[in-house]
N, C-alpha and C positions, 0 to 999 in steps of 0.2 A: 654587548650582547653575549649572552654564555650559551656555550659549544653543545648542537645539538645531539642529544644522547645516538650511537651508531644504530641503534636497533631498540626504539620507543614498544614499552609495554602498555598498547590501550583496550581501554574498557568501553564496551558498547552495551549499553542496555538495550534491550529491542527485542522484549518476546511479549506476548498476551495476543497479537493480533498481525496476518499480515503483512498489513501495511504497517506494520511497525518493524517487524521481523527484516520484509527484503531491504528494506532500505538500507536499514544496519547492514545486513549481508554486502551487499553494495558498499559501501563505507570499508568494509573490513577488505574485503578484496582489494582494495585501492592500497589501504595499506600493506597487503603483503608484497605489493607488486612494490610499494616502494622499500620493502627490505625492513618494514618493523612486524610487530605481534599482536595482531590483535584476539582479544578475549571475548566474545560475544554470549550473556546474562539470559537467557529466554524465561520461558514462564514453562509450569509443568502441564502445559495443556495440550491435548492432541494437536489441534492444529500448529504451535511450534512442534512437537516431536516430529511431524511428517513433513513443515516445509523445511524444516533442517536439515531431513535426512543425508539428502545426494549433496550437501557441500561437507565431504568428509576431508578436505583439504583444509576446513575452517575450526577453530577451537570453541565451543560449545561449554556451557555449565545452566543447569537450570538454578530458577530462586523460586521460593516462596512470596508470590505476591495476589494482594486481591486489592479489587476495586474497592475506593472508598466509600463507604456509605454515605447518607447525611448526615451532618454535622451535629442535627441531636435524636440521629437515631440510637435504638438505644444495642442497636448494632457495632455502634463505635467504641463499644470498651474492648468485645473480641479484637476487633480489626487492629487498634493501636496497640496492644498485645502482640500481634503476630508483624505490624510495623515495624514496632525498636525489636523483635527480634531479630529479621531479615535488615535492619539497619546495620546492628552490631556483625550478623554475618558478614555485610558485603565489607564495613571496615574490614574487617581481622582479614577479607579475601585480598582487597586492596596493596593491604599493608604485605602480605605473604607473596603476592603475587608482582610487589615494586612497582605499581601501575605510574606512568606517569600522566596520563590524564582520564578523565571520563565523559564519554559522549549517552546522555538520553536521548530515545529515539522517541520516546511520546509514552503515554498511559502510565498508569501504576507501579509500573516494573520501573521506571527509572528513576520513581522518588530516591528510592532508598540508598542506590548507590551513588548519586548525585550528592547526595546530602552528606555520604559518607566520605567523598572524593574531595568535600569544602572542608570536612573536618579533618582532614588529612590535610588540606592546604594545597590540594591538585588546582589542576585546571580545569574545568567542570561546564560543559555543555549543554544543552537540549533543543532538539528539532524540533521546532512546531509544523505540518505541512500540509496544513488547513487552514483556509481566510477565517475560522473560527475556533482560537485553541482552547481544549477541554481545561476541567478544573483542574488535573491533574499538572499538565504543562504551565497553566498560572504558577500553580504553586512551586512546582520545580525550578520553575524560571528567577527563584528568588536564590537559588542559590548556584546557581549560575555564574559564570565569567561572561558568559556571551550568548543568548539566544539566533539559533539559525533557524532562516525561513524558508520554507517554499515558497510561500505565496507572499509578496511585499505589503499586502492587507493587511497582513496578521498586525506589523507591528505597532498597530497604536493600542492593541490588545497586551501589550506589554509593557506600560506605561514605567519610567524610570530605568530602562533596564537596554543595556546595549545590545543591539540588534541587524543582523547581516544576512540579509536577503542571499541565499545561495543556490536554490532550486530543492529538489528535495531527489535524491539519489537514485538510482536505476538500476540495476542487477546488469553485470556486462554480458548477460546471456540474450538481453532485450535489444543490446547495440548491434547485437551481430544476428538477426534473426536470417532463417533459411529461404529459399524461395516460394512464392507462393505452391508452386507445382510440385516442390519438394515436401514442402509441409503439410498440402492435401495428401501426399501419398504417405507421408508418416502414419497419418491421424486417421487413415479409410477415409475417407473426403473425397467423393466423388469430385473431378475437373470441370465437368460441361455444365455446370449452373452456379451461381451467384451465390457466394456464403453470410448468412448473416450467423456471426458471433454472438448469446449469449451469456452473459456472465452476473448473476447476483450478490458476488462476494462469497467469502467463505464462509457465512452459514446460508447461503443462499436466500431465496426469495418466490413464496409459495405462490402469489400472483402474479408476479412477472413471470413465470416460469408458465402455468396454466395459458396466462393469455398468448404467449410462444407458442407452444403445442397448437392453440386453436389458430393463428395466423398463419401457421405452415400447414394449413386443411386447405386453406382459403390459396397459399402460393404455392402450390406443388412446382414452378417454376422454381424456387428458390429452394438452397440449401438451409439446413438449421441446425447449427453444435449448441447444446442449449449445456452448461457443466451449472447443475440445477442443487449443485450442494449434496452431501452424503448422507444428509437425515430426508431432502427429498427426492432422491435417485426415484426410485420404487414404483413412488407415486407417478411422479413424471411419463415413466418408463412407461409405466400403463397408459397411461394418457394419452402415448404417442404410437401404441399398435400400430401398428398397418401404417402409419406414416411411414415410407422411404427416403423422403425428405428429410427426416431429423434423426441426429446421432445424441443420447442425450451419458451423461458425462456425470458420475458424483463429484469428483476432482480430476484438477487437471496439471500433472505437472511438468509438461510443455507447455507454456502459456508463449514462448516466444514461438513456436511453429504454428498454437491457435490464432496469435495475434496476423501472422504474416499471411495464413490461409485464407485469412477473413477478408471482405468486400469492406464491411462495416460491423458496427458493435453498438449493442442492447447490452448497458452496465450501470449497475451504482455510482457512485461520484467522490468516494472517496480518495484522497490526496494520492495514496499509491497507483491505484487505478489510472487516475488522469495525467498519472506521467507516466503510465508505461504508454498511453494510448495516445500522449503528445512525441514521445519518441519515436513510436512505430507511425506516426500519421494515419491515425484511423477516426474514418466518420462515426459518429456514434448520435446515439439516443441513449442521455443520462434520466435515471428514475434516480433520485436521493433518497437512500433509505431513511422511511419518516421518523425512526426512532432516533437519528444520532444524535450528541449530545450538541445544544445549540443549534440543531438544527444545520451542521456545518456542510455537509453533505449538499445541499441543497445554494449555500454561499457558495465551495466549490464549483458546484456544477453550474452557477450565474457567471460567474465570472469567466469562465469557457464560450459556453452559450452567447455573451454579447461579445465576444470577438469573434463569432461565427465559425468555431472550431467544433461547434455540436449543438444541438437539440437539447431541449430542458422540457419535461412534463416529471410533473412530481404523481408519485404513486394514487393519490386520492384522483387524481385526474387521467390514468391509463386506462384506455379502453382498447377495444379490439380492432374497431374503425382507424380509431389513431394510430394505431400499430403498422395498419394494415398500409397508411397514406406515407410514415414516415417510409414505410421499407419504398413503397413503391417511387417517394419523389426522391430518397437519398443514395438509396441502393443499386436500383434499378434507372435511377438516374446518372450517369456518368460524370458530365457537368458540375450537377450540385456537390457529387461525393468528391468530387476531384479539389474545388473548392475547398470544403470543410476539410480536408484531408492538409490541403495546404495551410490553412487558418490554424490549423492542432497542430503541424510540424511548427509554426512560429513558436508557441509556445513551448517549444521542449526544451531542458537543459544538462541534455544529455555529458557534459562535464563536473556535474554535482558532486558526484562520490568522490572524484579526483579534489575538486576546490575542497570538500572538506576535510579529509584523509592531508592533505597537504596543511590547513589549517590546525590539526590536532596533533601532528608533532612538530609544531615551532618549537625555538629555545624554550627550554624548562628553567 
């Protein structure tokens, strides 16, 4: 076995979205706690500029990346043009920067240096951390050493290709979250009533946010953090006048004080989402945003849903009544949340970043 380098220079791809972003974030933390360097690749979109900001203890570089088109759009001449450029980039980065391996965290952003990390002869990774991986992870996974999973679903979605179920990473600001009593007083959160957390992901969710506002007309008992996304603040915002029941939020970047505040959680179902809210043990009601790709959002949130760690209603079927039944049998149920609370700590793998971060500086 040859002697592993004192202090590994790795590569994390993980920007465009994210659940792409913390995860890496997570991963890289791990490794500087064990004494190596990591470099983490983002994408130049506001949302990595703003969830990068506060880790200024973390090394940062943006790249140029876009999603791929269809394959005979006639979109894809630009696209492969601005590909082997940002390929060639991340080589000569690689190569200048002595990487000795590369981790993708998922989407577009981590074709390129994954590809570039083979052609160097690295060791070369990619997290899938959804029971159904996008096009973009198929294809990276070809150039891979080893595909890691969140979810052990994934891997027959990876057909030939070696595969190690590890969980899928957690930011250690989520392990150590505040008291609930502390956290309502961070966040102005009234103590004497029940919080229900909404969250539609970071571009939010125009009707799940709407039918919020109108279920907190209906539970003036109940609190409501509704963080409605920063293109639908406004709207929201009006919508909830004269409610004192609801606080509503563009963004939110204590998510570990929002997470601990909360009773229970109205969220998307995407992979990062479901494991912050398997490590914090929170009751929720998952909507799958109907757009993702594969429909994975909605696999995600099945596979929760029948180990009774949450509720499943897909967006085409939210109504206001439903709303109104979930809060009242889950939230305002003790019993039931306590349950589903337990059911979602089962599933958590809260030592993910550590397994992997210990896996990417093996012997070189």
């Amino acid at each position: 076995m040859n002697e592993v380098p004192a202090s590994q220079r790795i590569v994390i791809a993980c920007g465009g979205t994210g659940g792409h972003m913390f995860p890496g974030i997570a991963v890289a933390e791990q490794l500087q706690a064990l004494g190596h360097r990591p470099l983490l690749l983002i994408s130049r979109k506001e949302v990595d500029a703003e969830g990068s900001r506060k880790y200024e203890h973390l090394e940062f570089r943006t790249v140029p990346a876009i999603a791929k088109p269809r394959t005979f759009s006639p979109r894809m001449i630009p696209f492969l043009a601005r590909f082997i450029g940002t390929l060639f980039s991340s080589y000569r980065l690689l190569r200048q920067e002595k990487a000795h391996a590369v981790l993708g965290m998922g989407g577009f952003t981590s074709l390129a240096p994954v590809m570039a990390g083979r052609m160097l002869g690295l060791r070369t990774y990619v997290h899938e951390s959804n029971a159904i991986p996008g096009r973009a992870n198929r294809l990276t996974a070809r150039f891979c050493t080893e595909v890691l999973l969140g979810l052990g679903e994934a891997a027959k979605h990876f057909p030939g290709r070696i595969c190690r179920e590890v969980g899928t990473p957690v930011r250690s600001e989520m392990l150590h979250a505040p008291q609930p009593a502390t956290a309502r007083a961070a966040l102005g959160i009234p103590a004497d009533k029940p919080l229900l957390l909404v969250t539609g992901g970071s571009q939010g969710a125009q009707k799940l946010n709407s039918l919020m506002v109108e279920a907190a007309k209906e539970l003036p008992n109940v609190q409501f953090l509704i963080i409605a996304g920063k293109a639908d603040q406004p709207r929201v915002t009006s919508l909830a006048e004269g409610c004192a029941n609801v606080r509503v939020l563009g963004f939110c970047s204590d998510m570990p004080a929002a997470y601990a505040a909360a009773d229970a959680v109205v969220a998307r179902s995407g992979a990062s989402t479901l494991t912050e809210l398997s490590v914090v043990g929170k009751a929720c009601l998952l909507v799958p945003y109907p757009f993702a790709a594969g429909n994975h959002q909605f696999y995600n949130a099945k596979i929760f849903s029948e180990a009774g760690a949450s509720c499943l209603c897909e967006q085409a079927n939210l109504t206001l009544p439903g709303i109104v039944e979930f809060i009242r049998q889950h939230v305002l149920n003790s019993a039931v949340r306590e349950s589903m609370q337990q059911a979602m700590l089962s599933r958590a793998r809260p030592d993910a970043a550590k397994i992997i971060a210990q896996l990417l500086v093996q012997s070189v």
